[in-house]
Structures are given as C-alpha cells and as structure tokens.
VOKOL-582158 format. One record per residue (C-alpha): z, y, x; chain. Coordinates in pm, whole numbers, plus 32768, in hexadecimal, padded with zeros to 4 digits. Layout:
residues N
[[Z Y X] "A"]
...
END
This chain:
residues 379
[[105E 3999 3AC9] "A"]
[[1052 380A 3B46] "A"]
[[0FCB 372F 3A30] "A"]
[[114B 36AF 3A22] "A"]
[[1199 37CB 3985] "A"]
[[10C5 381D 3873] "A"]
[[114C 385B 3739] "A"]
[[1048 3718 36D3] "A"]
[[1104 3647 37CA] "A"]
[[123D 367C 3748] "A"]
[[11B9 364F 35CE] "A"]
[[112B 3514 3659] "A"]
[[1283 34A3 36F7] "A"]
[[134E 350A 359C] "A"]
[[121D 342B 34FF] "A"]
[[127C 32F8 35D5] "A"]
[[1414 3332 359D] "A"]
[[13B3 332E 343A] "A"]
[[12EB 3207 3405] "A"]
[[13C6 3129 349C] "A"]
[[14E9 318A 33B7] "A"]
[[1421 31BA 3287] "A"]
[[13A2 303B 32CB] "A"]
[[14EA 2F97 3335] "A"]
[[157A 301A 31E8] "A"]
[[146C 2F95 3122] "A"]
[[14CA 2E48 3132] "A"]
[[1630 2E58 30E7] "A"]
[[15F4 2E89 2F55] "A"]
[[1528 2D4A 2F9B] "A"]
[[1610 2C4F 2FF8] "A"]
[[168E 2BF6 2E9A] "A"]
[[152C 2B8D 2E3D] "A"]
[[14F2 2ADB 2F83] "A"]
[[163B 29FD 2F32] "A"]
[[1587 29CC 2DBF] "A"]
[[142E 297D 2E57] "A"]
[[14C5 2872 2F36] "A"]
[[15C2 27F8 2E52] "A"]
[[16AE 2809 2F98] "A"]
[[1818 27F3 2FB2] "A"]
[[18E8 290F 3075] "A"]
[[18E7 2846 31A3] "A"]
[[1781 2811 31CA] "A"]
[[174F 298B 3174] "A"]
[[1840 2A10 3296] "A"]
[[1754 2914 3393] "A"]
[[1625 29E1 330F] "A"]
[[16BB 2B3A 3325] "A"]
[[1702 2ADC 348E] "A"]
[[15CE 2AB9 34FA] "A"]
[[1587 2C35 349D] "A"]
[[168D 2C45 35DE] "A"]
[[15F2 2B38 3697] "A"]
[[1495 2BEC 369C] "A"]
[[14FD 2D40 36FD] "A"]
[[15D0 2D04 3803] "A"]
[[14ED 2C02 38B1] "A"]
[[13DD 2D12 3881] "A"]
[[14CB 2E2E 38F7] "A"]
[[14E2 2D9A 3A36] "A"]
[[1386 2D61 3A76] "A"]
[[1312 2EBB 39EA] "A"]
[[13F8 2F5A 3AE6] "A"]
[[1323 2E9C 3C3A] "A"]
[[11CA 2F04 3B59] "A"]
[[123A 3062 3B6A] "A"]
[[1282 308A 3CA1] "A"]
[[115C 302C 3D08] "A"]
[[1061 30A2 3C0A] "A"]
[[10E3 31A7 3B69] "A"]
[[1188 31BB 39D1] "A"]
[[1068 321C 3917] "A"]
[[0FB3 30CC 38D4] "A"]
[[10EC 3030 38AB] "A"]
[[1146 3126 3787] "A"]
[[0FEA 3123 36DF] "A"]
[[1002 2F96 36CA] "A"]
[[118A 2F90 3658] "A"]
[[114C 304E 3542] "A"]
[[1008 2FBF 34CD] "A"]
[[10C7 2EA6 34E8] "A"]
[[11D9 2EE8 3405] "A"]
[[10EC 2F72 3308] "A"]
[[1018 2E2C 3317] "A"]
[[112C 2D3D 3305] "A"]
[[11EE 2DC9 3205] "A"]
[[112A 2D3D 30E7] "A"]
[[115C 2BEE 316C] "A"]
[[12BA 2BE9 314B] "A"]
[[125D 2C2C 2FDE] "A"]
[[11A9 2AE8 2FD5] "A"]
[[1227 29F2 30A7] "A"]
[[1274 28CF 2FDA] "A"]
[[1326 27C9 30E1] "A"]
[[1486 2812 31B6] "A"]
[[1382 27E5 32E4] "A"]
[[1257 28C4 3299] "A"]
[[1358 29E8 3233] "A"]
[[145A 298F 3353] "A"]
[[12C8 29B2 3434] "A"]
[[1286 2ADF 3383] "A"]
[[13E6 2B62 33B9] "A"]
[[13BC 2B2D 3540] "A"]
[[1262 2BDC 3541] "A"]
[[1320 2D21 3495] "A"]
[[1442 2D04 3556] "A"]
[[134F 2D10 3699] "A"]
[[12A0 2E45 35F7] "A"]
[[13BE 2F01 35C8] "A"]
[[145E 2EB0 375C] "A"]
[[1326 2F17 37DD] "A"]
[[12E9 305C 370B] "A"]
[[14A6 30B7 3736] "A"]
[[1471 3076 38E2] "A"]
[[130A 313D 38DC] "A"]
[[1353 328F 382C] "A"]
[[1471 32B0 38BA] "A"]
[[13D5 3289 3A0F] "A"]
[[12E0 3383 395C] "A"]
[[13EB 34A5 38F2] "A"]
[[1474 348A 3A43] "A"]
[[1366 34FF 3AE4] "A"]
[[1315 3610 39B4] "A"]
[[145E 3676 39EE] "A"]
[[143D 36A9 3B71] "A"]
[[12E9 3767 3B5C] "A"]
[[139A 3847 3A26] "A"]
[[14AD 3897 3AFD] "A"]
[[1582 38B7 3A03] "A"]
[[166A 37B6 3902] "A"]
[[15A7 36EA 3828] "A"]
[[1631 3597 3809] "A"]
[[1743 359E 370B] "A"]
[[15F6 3655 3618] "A"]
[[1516 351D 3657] "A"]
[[1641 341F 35F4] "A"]
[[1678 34F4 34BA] "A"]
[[151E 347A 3464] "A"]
[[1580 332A 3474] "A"]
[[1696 3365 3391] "A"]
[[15F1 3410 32A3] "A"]
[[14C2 32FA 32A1] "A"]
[[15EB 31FF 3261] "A"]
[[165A 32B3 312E] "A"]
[[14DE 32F8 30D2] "A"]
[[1473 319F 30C8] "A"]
[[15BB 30ED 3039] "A"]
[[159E 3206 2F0F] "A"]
[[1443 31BE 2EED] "A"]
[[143B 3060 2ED3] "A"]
[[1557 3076 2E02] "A"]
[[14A5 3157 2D10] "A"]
[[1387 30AF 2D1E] "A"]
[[1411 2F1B 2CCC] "A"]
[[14CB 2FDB 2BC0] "A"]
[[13AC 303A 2B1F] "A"]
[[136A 2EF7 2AFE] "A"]
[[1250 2F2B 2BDB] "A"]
[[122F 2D96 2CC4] "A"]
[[1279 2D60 2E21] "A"]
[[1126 2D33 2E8C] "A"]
[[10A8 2E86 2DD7] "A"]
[[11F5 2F3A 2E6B] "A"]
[[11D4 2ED7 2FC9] "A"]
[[103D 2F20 2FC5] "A"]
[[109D 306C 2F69] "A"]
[[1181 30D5 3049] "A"]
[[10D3 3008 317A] "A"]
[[0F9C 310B 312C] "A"]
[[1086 3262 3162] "A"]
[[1104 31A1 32CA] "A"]
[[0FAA 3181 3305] "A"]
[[0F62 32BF 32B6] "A"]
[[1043 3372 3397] "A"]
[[0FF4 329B 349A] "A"]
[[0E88 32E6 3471] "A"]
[[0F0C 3462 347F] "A"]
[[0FEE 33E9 3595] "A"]
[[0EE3 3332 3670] "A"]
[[0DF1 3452 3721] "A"]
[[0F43 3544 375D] "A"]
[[0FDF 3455 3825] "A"]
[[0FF8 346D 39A9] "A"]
[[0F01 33BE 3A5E] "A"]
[[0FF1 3359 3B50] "A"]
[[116C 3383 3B63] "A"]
[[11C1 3356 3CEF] "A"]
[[1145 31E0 3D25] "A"]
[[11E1 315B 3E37] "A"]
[[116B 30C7 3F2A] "A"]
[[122E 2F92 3FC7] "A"]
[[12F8 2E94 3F6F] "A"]
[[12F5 2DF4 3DD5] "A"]
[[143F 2DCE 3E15] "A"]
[[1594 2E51 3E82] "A"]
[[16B5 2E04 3E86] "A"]
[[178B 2EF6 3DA2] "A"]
[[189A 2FA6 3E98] "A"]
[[194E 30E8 3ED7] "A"]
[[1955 31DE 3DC1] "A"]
[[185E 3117 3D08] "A"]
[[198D 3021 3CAE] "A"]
[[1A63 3142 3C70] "A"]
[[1959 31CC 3B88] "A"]
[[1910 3088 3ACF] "A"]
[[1A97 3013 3A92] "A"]
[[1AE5 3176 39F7] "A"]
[[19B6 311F 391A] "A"]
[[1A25 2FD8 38DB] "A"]
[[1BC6 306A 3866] "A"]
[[1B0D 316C 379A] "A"]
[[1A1C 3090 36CA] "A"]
[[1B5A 2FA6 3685] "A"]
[[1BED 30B9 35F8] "A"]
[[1AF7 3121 3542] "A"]
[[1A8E 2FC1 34EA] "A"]
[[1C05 2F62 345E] "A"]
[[1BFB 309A 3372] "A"]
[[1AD1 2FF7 32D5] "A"]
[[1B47 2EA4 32C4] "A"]
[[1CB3 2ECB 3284] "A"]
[[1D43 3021 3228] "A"]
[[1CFC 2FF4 30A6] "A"]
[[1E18 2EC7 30DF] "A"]
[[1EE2 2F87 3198] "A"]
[[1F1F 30A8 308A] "A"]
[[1F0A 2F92 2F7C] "A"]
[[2018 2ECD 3010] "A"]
[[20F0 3005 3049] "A"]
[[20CE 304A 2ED8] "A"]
[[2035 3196 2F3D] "A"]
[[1F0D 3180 2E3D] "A"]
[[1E8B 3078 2D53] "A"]
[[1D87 2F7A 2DBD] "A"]
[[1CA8 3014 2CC1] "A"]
[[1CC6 316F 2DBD] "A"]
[[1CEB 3076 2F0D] "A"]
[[1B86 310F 2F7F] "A"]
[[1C05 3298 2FA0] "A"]
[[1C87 326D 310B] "A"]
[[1B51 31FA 318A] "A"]
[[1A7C 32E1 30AD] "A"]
[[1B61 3418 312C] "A"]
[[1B3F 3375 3287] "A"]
[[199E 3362 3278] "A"]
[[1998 34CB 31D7] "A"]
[[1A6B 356F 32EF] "A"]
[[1999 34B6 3419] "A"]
[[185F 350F 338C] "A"]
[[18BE 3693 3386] "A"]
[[1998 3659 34DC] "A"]
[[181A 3621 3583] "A"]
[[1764 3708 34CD] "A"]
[[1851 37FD 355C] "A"]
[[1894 3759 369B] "A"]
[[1775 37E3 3741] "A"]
[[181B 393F 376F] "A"]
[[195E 38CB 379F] "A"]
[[1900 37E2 38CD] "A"]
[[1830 392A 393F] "A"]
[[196A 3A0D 391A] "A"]
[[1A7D 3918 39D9] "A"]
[[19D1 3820 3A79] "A"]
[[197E 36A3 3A96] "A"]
[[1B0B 3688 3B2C] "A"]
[[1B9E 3766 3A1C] "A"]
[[1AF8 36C1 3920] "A"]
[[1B64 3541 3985] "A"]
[[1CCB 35A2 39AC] "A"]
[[1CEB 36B9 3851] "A"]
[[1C28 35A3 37AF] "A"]
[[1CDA 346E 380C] "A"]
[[1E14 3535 37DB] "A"]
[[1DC6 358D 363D] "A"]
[[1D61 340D 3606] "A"]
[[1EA5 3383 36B1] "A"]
[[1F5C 3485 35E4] "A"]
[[1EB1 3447 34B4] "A"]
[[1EEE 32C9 34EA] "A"]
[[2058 3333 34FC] "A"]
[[203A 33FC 33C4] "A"]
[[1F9C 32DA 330C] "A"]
[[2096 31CC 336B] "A"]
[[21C5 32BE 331A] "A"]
[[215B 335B 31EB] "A"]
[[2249 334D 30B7] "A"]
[[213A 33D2 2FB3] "A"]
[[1FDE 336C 2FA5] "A"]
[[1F6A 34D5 2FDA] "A"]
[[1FE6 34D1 310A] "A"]
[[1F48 3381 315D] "A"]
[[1E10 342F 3115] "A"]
[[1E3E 3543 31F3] "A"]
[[1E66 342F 3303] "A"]
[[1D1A 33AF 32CB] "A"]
[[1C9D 351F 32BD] "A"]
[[1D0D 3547 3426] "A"]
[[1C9F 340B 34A1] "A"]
[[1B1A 3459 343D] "A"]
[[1B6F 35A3 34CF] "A"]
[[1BE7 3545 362F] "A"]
[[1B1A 33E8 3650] "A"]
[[19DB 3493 35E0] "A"]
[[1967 351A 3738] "A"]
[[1A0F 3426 3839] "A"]
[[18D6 3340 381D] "A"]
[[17D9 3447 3839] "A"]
[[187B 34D9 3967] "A"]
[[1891 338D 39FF] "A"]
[[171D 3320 39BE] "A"]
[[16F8 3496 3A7F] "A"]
[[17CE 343C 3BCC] "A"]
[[16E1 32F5 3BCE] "A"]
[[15B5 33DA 3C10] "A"]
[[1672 34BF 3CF6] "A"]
[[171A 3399 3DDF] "A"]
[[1663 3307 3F0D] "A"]
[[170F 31BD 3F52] "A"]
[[15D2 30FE 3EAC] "A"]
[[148A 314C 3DC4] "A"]
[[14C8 31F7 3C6D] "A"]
[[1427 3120 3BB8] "A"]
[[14EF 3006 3C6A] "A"]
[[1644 3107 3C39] "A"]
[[15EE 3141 3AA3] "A"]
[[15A6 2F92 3A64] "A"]
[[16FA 2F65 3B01] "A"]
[[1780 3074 3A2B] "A"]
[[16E4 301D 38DB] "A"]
[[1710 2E8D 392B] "A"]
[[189F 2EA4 3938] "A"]
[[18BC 2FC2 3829] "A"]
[[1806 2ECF 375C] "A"]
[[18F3 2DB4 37D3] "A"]
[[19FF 2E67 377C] "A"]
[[199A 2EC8 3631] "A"]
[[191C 2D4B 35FA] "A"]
[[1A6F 2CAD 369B] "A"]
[[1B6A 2D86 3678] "A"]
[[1BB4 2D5B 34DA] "A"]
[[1BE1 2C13 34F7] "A"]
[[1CD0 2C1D 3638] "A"]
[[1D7C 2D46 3550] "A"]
[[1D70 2C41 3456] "A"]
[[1E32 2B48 354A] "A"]
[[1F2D 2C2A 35B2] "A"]
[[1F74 2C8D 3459] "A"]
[[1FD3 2B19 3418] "A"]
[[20C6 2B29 3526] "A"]
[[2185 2C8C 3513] "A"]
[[20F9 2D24 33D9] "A"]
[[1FD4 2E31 33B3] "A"]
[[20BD 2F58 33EE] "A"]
[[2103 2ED2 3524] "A"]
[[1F9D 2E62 3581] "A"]
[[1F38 2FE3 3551] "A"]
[[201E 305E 3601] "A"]
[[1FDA 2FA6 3724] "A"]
[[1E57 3028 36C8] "A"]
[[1EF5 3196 36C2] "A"]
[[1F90 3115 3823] "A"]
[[1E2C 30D4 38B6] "A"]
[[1D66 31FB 3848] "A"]
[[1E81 32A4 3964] "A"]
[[1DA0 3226 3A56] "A"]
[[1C9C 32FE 39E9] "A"]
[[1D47 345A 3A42] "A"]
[[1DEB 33C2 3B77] "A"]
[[1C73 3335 3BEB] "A"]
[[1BF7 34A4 3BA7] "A"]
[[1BEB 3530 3CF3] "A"]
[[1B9A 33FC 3D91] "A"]
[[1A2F 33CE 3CDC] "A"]
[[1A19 3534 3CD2] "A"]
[[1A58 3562 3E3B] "A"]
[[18F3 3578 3E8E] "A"]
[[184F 368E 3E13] "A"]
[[18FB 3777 3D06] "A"]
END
C-alpha cells in the first residue's frame, strides 16, 4: 500500500474538503452584522462581498503554478490555517477597508485550499484505484451545512461574533492539526514550466465546469423567485427548492462513488447531465409546486457528480500539469458561479426568468454531448 492510499490519507483529504466548506459558510450568517458594524449601505456591502471573489480567484490561479511545481500539501496546510485565522477578523473589522482587506486575505485562503486538495484527491484517487471524488466533495457540502448551522446556532444564542467565530476557527484548526502529518508529502510536482497555456481537453474540462457551476449557482441565487413568481409557493416557503436541491446533491455524492465505479466517468456525465436538464424541464413546466420540487430533487441528483468527475479527467489528461489542469478548472467553475447570476439576472430583464433557465437547461446539453470527448482518454 503507497502512502496515497492509506485510509489516513484519505481522512486527511475528507479533512481538507471539509474545512474549506465548513469556513466559507461561516461567514455568511455574518454579513448582517458586518453591514451593522460599518453602518454601510447595500452598495458598499456588494463591493466588500466581492472581494471574497477577488481573492480566491487571483489565488486560484497562482496555487495552480505552486502545485505543479511543489506539490499540494503545503499549500493545503497554509489555506486552511488561513481560513481559521482570518475568520475572527471579519468579526472585528470596523472600517469598509480593513474588512474589504480581511475579505481578500479569506478569499485567498479559500482559492488556495479549493485548487490544493483537489490536486490532493486526485492523486489519492489514482493510487486508490478506485472512485473517490464525488465522497471528498460531499465533505465540502456537508462542512457548508456544518458551519452555516453552527454559526447560526451559535449568534442565536446570543453568543457575539468575536466569541462565535473563535470557536469555530479552533475546530478548523483542529482538523487541520489532525489533517497536517496525513497529508502526502508530495503530490506529483512537476517539473517545468509555472505556466501553460490551458488547451485541448483542459478547455473542454474547464467550460463543462464553468455551465455546471452556473447552474448550480442560479438555483442558489434565483430559483426561490422563480417558484415565487410562478405562484408555486409563498415567499415565506421560497427557500424549499434550493433546500430540496442541496439535500439531493449532498446524497447524489455520497453515493456517487459507486455509481461512477459501476458505469463509468462517460456514463455518469451523460445519465447525469441528462436528470438535471430533465429536472430543469420539470421545474419550469410544473403546474403544482410538488412537482416543482421534484425538479429540484433531480437537479441535485444529476448535477451532483458532473463536477467531481470532471476535477477526475483533470488528473487523468496529459495536455498540461494537474495542478495547472485543476486551477483552470476551479478558476472558471468559480467564474461561473461568481458571473453567471448576475448575467441570469440580465437575461431575465430581457426575456423573463423562464426563459433565462431554459436557455440554462439548453447549456447543461453540452455536458452529455462533451462526454465522450473529455472522456476519450482513458475510461
């Protein structure tokens, strides 16, 4: 057995997925007390919140040439020390500058941690032979939910920002501290070039990632409109569909695992992009808001394991470094995510949001039809 794949790796690599969601979620019950710290207006607030943006994919890009060449594992120890240190400042920042600072330092944190341990699980995966990717971003899910219930819970209990975000920034650096020895030394540093050019499959790769965070970013941002508008559910319920959505992706990876073992990376892309499109369709037709919520069932369902698969063909092509093939991946998946609500948001003004999710339903296509092509490889 290779010290990739020891069950201590792999704990180490859930650790890392973990962390970073647990951390990002953290701060979203703290925005409402940031606004009331700074006595800021909406405007100045949305400036802040993009520097969260700003910092990770600026750091993305450069975590992607650092691990090529040296290797994930120092990259992940400081990411996540980072985001457990930092945290408490955002708690604390008292001027638009030293939070929008502060912002940019966790926004760096987080890019470098999401581009190293997923460089990291690509090469666990590879020495375990086996599926493993769509487990490891179940961990991130399930650190989101972990951290936004916690700090919930925890501000509710009247409990301060300061006190809240000490707390939870000592279990981040706990795991890490659990994380730290397990990792790999050295995850296939490359030598060569700090940068190349993204080409071939890597595009292919990284513009599938790209459509499928859009997706997945618009359900956050606007599906509680969408069934609001249609008079589907009242804005009190507006938050089911995405609740449904977040429940079904989170089981859709903790199962996909054995279904990407049993069909394939191939199978998987075109079954799965095949269930969102259909539960987009399913969605944007329904006459009853049950059926709405079966739409958003299917579209956690099939989207779950498109972006784990992808992340794999990164560490399987040979058109360019894997660290350099995963920064390009997680860069434009974050772009999309980032970009793509607001261009949703623009198209809605124009033709109406039925019509700017269909044409969303219209570009997860591409993610069957590119199937073969990025899986063309090795399957």
């Amino acid at each position: 057995m290779t010290s990739a794949d020891r069950p201590a790796t792999r704990l180490a690599t859930r650790l890392a997925f973990l962390v970073a969601g647990f951390g990002i979620a953290c701060w979203a019950p703290l925005v409402p007390f940031a606004r009331q710290r700074l006595a800021v207006d909406d405007g100045i607030l949305g400036m802040l919140l993009l520097c969260i943006g700003v910092g990770s994919v600026t750091a993305m890009l450069l975590t992607g040439l650092l691990s090529a060449r040296y290797g994930s594992r120092p990259i992940i120890v400081a990411g996540g020390l980072g985001l457990a240190l930092i945290l408490p400042l955002l708690a604390i920042a008292d001027t638009p500058l030293a939070l929008g600072l502060a912002l940019l330092a966790f926004g760096a944190a987080l890019g470098s941690l999401d581009v190293a341990m997923n460089v990291h699980a690509v090469e666990v995966e590879r020495a375990a032979s086996r599926p493993l990717m769509s487990g490891f971003h179940a961990l991130f899910s399930v650190g989101g939910f972990a951290g936004a219930t916690l700090m919930t819970f925890l501000l509710s209990m009247h409990l301060g920002p300061l006190a809240a975000t000490l707390l939870c920034a000592a279990l981040m650096l706990v795991a890490m501290l659990v994380a730290w020895p397990r990792l790999l030394r050295a995850t296939r540093a490359e030598e060569g070039p700090l940068f190349v050019m993204p080409r071939g499959v890597v595009l292919m790769l990284a513009g599938l990632a790209a459509v499928t965070f859009l997706a997945e970013g618009a359900i956050l941002d606007w599906s509680a409109l969408l069934i609001t508008d249609a008079g589907l559910v009242a804005a009190a319920q507006g938050g089911l569909g995405y609740m449904l959505f977040s429940i079904a992706m989170t089981a859709g990876r903790f199962g996909g695992d054995a279904v990407t073992a049993r069909i394939g990376d191939r199978a998987t892309l075109v079954w799965g992009g095949v269930l969102a499109i259909a539960g987009f369709a399913l969605l944007l037709s329904a006459p009853l808001a049950a059926v709405a919520m079966a739409g958003f069932l299917l579209i956690g369902l099939g989207a779950s394991n498109l972006v784990p698969v992808l992340f794999r063909r990164a560490g399987t092509q040979r058109a360019m470094p894997v660290g350099l093939a995963v920064a390009a991946i997680t860069t434009t998946g974050y772009a999309g995510i980032l970009v793509g609500p607001a261009g949703v948001g623009f198209v809605a003004r124009g033709v109406g949001l039925d019509t700017a999710f269909w044409m969303l339903a219209a570009l997860l296509c591409l993610v069957p039809l590119g199937a073969r092509r990025v899986t063309a490889e090795r399957d």
